[in-house]
Each structure stands twice: as structure tokens, then as C-alpha cells.
C-alpha positions as CSV (number, residue, x, y, z in Angstrom):
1,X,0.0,0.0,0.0
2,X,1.6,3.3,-0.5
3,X,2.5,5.8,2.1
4,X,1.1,8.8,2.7
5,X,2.4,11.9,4.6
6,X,0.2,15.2,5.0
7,X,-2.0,13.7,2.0
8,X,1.1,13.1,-0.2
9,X,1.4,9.8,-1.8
10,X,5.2,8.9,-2.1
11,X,5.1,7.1,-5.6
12,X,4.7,3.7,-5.1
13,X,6.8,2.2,-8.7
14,X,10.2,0.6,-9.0
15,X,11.3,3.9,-10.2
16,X,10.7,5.2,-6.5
17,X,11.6,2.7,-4.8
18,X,14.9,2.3,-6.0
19,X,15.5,5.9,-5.9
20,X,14.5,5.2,-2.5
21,X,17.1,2.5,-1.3
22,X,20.0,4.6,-3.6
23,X,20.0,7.5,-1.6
24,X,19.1,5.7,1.9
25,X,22.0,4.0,1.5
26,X,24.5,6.8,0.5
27,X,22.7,9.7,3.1
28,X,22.9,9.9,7.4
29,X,19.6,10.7,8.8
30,X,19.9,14.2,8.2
31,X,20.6,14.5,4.3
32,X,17.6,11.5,3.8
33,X,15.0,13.0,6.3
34,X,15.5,16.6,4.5
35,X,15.5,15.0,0.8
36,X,12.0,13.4,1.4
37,X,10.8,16.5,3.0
38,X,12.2,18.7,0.6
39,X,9.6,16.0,-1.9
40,X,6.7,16.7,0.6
41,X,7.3,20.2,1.1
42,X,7.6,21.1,-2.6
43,X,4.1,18.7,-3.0
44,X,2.1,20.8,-0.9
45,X,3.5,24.1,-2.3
46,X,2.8,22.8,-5.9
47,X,-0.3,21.6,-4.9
48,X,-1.3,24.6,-3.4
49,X,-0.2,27.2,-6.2
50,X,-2.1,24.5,-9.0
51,X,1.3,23.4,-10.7
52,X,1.3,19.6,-12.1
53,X,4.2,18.0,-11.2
54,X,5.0,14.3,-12.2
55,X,5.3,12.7,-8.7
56,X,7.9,10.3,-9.9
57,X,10.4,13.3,-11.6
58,X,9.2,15.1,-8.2
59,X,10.1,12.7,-6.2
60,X,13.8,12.0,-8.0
61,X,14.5,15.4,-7.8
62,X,13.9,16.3,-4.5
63,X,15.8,13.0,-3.0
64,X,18.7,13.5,-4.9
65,X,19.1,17.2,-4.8
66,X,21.8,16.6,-2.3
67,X,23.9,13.8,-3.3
68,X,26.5,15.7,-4.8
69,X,27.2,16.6,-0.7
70,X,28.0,12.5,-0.2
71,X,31.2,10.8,-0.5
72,X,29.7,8.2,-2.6
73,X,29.0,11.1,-5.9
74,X,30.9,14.0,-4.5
75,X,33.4,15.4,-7.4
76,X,36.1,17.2,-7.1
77,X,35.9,19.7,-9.6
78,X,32.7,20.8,-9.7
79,X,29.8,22.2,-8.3
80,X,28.0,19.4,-5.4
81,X,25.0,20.4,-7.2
82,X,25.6,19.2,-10.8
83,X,27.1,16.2,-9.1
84,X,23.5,15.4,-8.0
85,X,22.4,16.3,-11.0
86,X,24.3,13.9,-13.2
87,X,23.4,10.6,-11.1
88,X,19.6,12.1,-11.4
89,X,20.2,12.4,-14.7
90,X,21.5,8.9,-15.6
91,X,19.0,6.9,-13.1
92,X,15.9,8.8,-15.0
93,X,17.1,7.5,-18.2
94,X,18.2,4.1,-17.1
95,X,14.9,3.6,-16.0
96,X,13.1,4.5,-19.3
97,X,11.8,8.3,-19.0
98,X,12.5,10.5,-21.9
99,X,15.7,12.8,-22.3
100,X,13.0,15.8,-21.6
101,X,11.9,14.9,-18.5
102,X,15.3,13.4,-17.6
103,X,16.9,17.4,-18.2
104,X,13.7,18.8,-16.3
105,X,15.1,16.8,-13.1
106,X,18.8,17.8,-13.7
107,X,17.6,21.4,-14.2
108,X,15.7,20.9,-10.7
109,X,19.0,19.6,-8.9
110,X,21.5,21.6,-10.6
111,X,19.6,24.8,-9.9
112,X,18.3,24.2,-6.6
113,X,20.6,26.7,-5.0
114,X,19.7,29.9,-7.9
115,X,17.3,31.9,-6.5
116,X,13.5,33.1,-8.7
117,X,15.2,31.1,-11.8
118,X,13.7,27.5,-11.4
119,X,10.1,28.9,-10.4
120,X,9.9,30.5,-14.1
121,X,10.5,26.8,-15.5
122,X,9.0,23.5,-15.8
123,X,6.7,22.3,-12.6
124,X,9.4,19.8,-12.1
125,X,11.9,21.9,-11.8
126,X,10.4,24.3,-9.6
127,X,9.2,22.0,-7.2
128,X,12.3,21.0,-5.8
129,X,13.2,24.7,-5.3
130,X,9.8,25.1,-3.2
131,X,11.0,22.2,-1.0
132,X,14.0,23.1,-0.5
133,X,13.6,26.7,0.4
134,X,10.4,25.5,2.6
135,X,13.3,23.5,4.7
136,X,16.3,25.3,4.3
137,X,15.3,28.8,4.4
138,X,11.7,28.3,6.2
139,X,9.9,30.6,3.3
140,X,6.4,30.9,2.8
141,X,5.4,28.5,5.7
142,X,1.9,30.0,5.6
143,X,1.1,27.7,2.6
144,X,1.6,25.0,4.5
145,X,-1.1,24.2,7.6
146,X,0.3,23.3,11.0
147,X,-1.6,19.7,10.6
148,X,0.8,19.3,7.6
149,X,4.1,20.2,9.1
150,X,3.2,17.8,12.0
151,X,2.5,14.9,10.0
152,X,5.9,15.4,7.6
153,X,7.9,16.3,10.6
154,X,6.8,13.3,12.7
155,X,7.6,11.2,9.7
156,X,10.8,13.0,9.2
157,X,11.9,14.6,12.0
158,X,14.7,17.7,12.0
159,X,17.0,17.5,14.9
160,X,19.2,20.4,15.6
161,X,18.2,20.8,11.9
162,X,19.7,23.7,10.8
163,X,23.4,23.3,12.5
164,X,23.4,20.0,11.2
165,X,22.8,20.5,7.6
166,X,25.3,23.6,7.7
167,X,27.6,20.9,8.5
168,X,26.6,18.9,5.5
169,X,27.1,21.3,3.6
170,X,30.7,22.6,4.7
171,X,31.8,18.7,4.5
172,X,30.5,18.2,1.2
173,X,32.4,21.1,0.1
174,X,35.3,22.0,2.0
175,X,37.5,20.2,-0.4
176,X,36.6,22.2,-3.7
177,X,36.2,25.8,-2.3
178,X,36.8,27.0,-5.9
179,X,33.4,25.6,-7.0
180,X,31.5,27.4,-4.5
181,X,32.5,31.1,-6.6
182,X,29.4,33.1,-7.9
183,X,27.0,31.4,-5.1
184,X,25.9,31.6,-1.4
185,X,27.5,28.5,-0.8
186,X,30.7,30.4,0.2
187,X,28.8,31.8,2.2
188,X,29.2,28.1,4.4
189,X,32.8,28.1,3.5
190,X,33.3,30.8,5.3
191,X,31.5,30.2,8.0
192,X,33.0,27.9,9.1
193,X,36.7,28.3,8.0
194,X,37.8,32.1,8.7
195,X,40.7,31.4,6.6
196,X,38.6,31.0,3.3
197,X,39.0,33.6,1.1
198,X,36.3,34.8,-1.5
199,X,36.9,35.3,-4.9
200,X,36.0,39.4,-5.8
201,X,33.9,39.2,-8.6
202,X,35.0,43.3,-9.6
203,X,38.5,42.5,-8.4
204,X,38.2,39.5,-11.6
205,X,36.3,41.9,-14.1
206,X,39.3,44.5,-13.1
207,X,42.6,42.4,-13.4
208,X,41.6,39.9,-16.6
209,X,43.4,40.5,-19.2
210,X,41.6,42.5,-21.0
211,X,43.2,46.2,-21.7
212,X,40.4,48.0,-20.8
């Protein structure tokens, strides 16, 4: 029978179910429980603004969103979030959806951290951003009732939430500071690390090497 948390039905198909057992077994508590939230969450937004979102793509997208943070798909070169994005990418496909809907759910990883951009593109993509700024940045609560947030927060519970996925995000990252230029994920670099030193996007622009 398939489960159901706040009145969202986690897809019930081999599709889900692997995706499922994939990132249980790569993820702590913390990076799982917030994945599936970040699925519930971004449900009940979509739901509640009328966007159609494919549960399955959904529900890809919003458990993967963070794998590039695990030492089982970190890179070392890139950005944590294309990292996600590429295994989301490659399960999608490997599990028969088309190349559009498998680029809809890399779009929705890779972009998860760009703020306003994904909510202008497919319901797909946009989803996952809802999620994640629902758990991350606690915005726009008020669309969600205080019934819901019980249920998906008994199933999926946040302790010391916020200090904990900080840490995620510093240890999934630490190691490739470069990558983190241009976003507010130096923001957690630096943090953490007082020696970290921010690329100046002006001082760049002024010393290429360009003449003027």
C-alpha cells in the first residue's frame, strides 16, 4: 500500500523505490530525512499554487538534490550540485523516462541553490526549489497548515536541523572551495573556516586580461 504523509502519496513504482534505497543507503539521517521532506514540502507548495508536477520526476528530484554533498557522488571539480544532478540524470534515463523529462530533473537539482530562476521553468523543476527553500530557508510556511508540518515532521523529523545541515554542507564542500565562486554556498565556506578567502567578482572583471 503506499504511504502517505500530509496527503502526499510517495510514488509507489520501481522507479521510487529504488531511488529510495539509492540515496538511503549513501545519506545519514539528516541529508535522507531533509531529501524526502524537501519532496513533501515542494508537494504541498505545488499543490497549493495548481502546478502539475510528475510525482515520480518530483520525487527524484527532491531526493537527490543533495547527493553531490555524499562521498559516494561528490566530485572534485565541480559544483556538489551538478554532481547530483548527473546521477539524477543517468537513473531517470536508465529507468526508461524521456531525455525531456530526464533534463527537467537535472535542471531541478542543478539549480536548486539559484534563487527566482527555477520557479519561471518547468513544474518539475520548480518543485524541488519550493522544497527546498520550505526546509532550508523556512519561506512561505503560511502555505503549508500546521496539521501538515506535523505529520511530515513526525515522519521526518529535524534535529538540531539547521546546524546540522550547515555541516553537510561545509563537509561536502570544503575540499573544492573554488566551485562554490558566484553562489551563497561560500557563504558556508566561510563560515566555518575564517581562513577562506572569497573570490571578488569586480577585483576579476578588473585584473583579466583584457586592456580595458
Amino acid at each position: 500500500m503506499p504511504e502517505t504523509i500530509a496527503g502526499i502519496t510517495i510514488p509507489d513504482t520501481e522507479l521510487a523505490r529504488e531511488a529510495t534505497a539509492l540515496v538511503r543507503a549513501a545519506t545519514d539521517d539528516t541529508l535522507f530525512d531533509h531529501s524526502r521532506r524537501v519532496f513533501l514540502w515542494g508537494a504541498l507548495k505545488a499543490a497549493a499554487r495548481g502546478l502539475d508536477v510528475d510525482p515520480e520526476l518530483a520525487y527524484v528530484g527532491g531526493l537527490f538534490h543533495d547527493l553531490g554533498l555524499t562521498p559516494a557522488y561528490a566530485t572534485k571539480d565541480r559544483r556538489f550540485e551538478l554532481d547530483g544532478a548527473e546521477a539524477a540524470r543517468d537513473f531517470v534515463l536508465d529507468h526508461g523516462r524521456t531525455e525531456r523529462e530526464a533534463q527537467n530533473v537535472w535542471l531541478a537539482i542543478a539549480l536548486h541553490t539559484t534563487p527566482e530562476v527555477p520557479l519561471h521553468l518547468a513544474p518539475e523543476v520548480a518543485v524541488v526549489t519550493l522544497g527546498v527553500e520550505t526546509d532550508v530557508l523556512g519561506l512561505d510556511l503560511d502555505e503549508i497548515t500546521d496539521e501538515q508540518i506535523s505529520e511530515v515532521t513526525a515522519a521526518h523529523p529535524r534535529p538540531d536541523f539547521k546546524n546540522r545541515i550547515l555541516r553537510a554542507f561545509y563537509n561536502g564542500m570544503a575540499d573544492r572551495p573554488d566551485t562554490t565562486f558566484g553562489t551563497m554556498n561560500d557563504d558556508v565556506l566561510a563560515h566555518f573556516d575564517p581562513s577562506f578567502a572569497r573570490k571578488d567578482f569586480v577585483e576579476i572583471i578588473q585584473n583579466n586580461a583584457w586592456p580595458e
